[in-house]
Short mmCIF file of the C-alpha atoms (twelve columns), coordinates in Angstrom:
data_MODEL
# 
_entry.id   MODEL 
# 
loop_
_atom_site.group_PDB 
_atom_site.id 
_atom_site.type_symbol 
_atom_site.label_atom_id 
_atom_site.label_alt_id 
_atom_site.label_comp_id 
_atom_site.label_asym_id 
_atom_site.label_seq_id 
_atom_site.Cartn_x 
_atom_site.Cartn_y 
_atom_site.Cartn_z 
_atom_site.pdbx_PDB_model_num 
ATOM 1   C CA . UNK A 1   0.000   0.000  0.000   1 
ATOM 2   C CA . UNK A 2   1.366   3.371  -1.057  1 
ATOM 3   C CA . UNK A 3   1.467   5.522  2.189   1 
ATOM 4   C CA . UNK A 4   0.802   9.237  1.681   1 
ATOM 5   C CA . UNK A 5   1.798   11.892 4.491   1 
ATOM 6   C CA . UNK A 6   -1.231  14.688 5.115   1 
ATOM 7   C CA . UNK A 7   -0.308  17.459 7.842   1 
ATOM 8   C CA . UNK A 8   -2.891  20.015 8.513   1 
ATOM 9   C CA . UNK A 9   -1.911  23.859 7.515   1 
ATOM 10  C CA . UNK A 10  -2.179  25.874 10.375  1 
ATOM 11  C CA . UNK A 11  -5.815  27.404 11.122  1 
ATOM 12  C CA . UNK A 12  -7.046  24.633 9.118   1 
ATOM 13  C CA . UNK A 13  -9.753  22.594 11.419  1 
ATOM 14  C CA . UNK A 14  -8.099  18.800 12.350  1 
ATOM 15  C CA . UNK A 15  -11.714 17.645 13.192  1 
ATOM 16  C CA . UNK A 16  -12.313 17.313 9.168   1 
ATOM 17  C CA . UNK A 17  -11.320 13.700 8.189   1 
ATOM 18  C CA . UNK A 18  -7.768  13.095 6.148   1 
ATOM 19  C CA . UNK A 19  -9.370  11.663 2.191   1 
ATOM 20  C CA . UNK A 20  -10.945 8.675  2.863   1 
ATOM 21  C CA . UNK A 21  -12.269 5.600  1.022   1 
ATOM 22  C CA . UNK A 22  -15.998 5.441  1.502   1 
ATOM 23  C CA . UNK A 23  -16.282 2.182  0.024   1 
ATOM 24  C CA . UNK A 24  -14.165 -0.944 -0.330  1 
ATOM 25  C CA . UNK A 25  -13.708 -1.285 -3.992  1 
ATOM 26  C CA . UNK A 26  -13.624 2.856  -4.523  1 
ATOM 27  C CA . UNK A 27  -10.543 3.816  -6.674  1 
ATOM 28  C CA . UNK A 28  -11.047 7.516  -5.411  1 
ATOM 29  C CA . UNK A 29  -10.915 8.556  -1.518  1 
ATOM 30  C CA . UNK A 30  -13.282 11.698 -0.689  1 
ATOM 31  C CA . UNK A 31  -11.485 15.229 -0.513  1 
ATOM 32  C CA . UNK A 32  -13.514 17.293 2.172   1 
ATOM 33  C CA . UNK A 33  -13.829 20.980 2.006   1 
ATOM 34  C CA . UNK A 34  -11.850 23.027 5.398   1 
ATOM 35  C CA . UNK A 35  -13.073 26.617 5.237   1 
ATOM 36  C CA . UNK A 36  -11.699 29.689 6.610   1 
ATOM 37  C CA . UNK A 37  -12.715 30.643 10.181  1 
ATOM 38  C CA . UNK A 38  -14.798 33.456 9.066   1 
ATOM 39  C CA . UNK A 39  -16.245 31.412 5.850   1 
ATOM 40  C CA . UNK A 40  -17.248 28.111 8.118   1 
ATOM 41  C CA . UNK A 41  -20.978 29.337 9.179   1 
ATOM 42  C CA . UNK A 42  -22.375 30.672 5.994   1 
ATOM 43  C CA . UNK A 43  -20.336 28.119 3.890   1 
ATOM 44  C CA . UNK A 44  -18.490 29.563 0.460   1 
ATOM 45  C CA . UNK A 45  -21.034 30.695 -2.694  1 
ATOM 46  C CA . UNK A 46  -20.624 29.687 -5.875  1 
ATOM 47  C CA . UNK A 47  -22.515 31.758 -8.178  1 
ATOM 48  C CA . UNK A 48  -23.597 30.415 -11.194 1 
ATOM 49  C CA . UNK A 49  -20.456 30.420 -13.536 1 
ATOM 50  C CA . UNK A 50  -18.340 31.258 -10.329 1 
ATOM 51  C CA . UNK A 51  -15.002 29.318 -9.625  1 
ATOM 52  C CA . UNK A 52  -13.183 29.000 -6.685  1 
ATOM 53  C CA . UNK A 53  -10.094 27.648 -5.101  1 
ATOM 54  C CA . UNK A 54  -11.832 25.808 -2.246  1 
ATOM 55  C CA . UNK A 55  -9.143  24.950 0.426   1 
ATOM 56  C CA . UNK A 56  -8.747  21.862 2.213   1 
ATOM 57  C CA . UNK A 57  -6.546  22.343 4.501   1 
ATOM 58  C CA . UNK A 58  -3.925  19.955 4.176   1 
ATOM 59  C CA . UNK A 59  -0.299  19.672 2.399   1 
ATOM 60  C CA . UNK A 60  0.818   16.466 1.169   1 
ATOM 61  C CA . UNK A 61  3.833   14.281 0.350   1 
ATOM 62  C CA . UNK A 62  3.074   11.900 -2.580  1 
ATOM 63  C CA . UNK A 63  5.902   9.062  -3.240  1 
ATOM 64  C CA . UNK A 64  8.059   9.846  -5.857  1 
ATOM 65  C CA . UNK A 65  7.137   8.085  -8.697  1 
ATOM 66  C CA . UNK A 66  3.430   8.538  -8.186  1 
ATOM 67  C CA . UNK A 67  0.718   11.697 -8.602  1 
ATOM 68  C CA . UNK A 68  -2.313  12.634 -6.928  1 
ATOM 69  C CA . UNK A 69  -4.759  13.468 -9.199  1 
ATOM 70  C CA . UNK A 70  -7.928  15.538 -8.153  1 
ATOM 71  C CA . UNK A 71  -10.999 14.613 -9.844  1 
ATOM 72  C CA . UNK A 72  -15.065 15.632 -9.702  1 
ATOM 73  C CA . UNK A 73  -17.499 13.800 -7.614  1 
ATOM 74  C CA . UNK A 74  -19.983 12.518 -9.929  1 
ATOM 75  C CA . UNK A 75  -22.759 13.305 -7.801  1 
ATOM 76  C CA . UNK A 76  -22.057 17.292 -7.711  1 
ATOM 77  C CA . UNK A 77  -21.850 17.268 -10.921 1 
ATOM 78  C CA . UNK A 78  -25.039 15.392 -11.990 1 
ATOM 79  C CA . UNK A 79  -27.206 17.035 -9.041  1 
ATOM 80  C CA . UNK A 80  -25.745 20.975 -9.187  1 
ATOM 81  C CA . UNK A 81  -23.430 21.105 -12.071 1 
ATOM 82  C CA . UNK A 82  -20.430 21.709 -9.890  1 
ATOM 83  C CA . UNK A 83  -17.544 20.393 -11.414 1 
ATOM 84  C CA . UNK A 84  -13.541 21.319 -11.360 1 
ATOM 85  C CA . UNK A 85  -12.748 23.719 -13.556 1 
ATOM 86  C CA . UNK A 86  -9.329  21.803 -14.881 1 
ATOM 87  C CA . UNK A 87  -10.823 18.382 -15.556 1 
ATOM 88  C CA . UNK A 88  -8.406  16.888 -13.661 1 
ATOM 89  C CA . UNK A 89  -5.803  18.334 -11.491 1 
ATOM 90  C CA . UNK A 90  -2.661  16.998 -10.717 1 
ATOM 91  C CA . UNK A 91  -0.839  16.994 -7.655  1 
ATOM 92  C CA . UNK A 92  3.328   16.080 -8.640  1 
ATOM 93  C CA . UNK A 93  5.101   14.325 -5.616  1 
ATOM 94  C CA . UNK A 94  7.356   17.544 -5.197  1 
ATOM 95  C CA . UNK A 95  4.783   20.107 -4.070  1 
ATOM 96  C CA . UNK A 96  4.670   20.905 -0.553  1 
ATOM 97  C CA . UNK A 97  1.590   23.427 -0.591  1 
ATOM 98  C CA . UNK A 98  -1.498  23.941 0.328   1 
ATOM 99  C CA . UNK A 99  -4.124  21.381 -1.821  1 
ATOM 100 C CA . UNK A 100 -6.981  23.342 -3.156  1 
ATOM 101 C CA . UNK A 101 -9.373  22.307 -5.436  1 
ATOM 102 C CA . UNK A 102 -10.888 24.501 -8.095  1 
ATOM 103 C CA . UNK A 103 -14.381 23.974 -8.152  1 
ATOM 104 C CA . UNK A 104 -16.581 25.767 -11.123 1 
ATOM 105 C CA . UNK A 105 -20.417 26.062 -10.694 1 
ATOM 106 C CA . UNK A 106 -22.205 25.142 -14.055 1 
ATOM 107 C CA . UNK A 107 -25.179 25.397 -12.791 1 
ATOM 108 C CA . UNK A 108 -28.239 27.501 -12.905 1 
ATOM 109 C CA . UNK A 109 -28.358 28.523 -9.188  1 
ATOM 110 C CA . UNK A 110 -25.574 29.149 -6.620  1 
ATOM 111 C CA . UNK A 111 -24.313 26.684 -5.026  1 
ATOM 112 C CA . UNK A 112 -23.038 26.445 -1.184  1 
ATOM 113 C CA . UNK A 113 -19.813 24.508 -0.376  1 
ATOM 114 C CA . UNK A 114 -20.002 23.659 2.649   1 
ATOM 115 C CA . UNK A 115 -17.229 23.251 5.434   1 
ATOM 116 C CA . UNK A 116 -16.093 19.741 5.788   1 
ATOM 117 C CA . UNK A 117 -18.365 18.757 2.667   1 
ATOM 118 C CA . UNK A 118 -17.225 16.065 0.090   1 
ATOM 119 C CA . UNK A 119 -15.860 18.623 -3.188  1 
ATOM 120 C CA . UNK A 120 -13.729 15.673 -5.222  1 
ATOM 121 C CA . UNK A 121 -12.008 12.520 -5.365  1 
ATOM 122 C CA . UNK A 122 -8.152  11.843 -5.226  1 
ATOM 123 C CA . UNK A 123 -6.861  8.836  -7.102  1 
ATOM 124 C CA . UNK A 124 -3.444  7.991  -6.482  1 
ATOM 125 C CA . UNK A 125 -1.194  6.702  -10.038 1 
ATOM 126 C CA . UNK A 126 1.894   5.652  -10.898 1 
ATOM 127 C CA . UNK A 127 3.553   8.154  -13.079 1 
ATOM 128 C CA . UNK A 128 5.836   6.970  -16.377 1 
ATOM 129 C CA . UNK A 129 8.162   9.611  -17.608 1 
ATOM 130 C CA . UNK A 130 9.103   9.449  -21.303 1 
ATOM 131 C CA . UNK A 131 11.858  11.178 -23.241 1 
ATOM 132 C CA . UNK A 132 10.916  13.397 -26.373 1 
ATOM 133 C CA . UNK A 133 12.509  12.958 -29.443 1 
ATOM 134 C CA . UNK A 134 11.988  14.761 -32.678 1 
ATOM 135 C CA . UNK A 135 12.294  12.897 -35.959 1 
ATOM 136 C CA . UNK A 136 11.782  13.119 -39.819 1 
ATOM 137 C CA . UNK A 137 8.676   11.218 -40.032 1 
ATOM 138 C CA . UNK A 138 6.584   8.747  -37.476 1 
ATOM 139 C CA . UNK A 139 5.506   4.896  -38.163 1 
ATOM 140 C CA . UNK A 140 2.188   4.949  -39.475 1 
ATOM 141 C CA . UNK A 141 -1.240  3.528  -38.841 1 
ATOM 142 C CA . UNK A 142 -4.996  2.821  -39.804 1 
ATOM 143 C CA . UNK A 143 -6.154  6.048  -38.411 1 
ATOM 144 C CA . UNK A 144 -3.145  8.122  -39.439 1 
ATOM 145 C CA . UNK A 145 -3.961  12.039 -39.030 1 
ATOM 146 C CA . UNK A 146 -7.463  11.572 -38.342 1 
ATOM 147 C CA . UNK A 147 -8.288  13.895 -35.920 1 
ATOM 148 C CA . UNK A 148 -11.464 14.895 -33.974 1 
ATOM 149 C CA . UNK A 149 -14.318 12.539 -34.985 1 
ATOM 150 C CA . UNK A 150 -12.469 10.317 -37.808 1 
ATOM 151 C CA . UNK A 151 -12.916 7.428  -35.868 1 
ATOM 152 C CA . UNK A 152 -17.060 7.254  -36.214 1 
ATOM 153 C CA . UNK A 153 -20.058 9.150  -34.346 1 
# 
């Protein structure tokens, strides 16, 4: 099992769970939300088309050799259109810093994000590194330079 170290950044409330597994088979463990002081009791608005850097208050220390990436909960998305506003973000095992996650409201209302609410998933991969080469021409293939939608509807 691939260990990763969480400290709390300081103001940041302990009582809000390290990112946890909610189920047995989940690849993804929950990433809560840990608020400001002042922005704990009414929670932080998203407006509709709003994004934020919502704090969690942790740093980490991923393995070398491995990334964190940060990725949507399903159910935000489907319920309030609240999704990240990178896709996927992607924590490198040399960062030391505060993890936020960049939350984007695509909704049609605001939404609330709530201290010590579930905002996204962290999946935990094994990273390959290649080396970039240029060259006169590449192998080629079926598709060739098909691009976007030249393999069917």
């Amino acid at each position: 099992m691939t260990v990763i170290r969480c400290a709390y950044l300081d103001g940041a409330d302990t009582d809000i769970p390290l990112p946890s597994y909610e189920t047995s088979g989940a690849a993804g463990a929950d990433l809560r939300a840990n608020l400001a002081i002042d922005d704990r009791p009414a929670g932080l608005v998203l407006a509709p088309g709003a994004r934020a850097i919502v704090p969690t208050g942790l740093r980490v220390e991923i393995p070398e050799g491995f990334e964190m990436q940060i990725r949507a909960r399903s159910g935000l998305a489907a319920k309030h259109g609240v999704a990240l506003a990178n896709g996927i973000g992607t924590i490198d095992a040399d960062y030391r810093g505060p993890l936020g996650v960049i939350l984007i409201n695509h909704g049609h209302d605001p939404f609330v994000v709530e201290h010590g609410m579930r905002i996204a998933q962290v999946v935990i991969a094994p990273v390959v590194r290649a080396a970039f080469q240029t060259g006169q021409s590449l192998s080629d293939t079926g598709r060739g330079a098909g691009g976007f939608g030249s393999t069917g509807t």
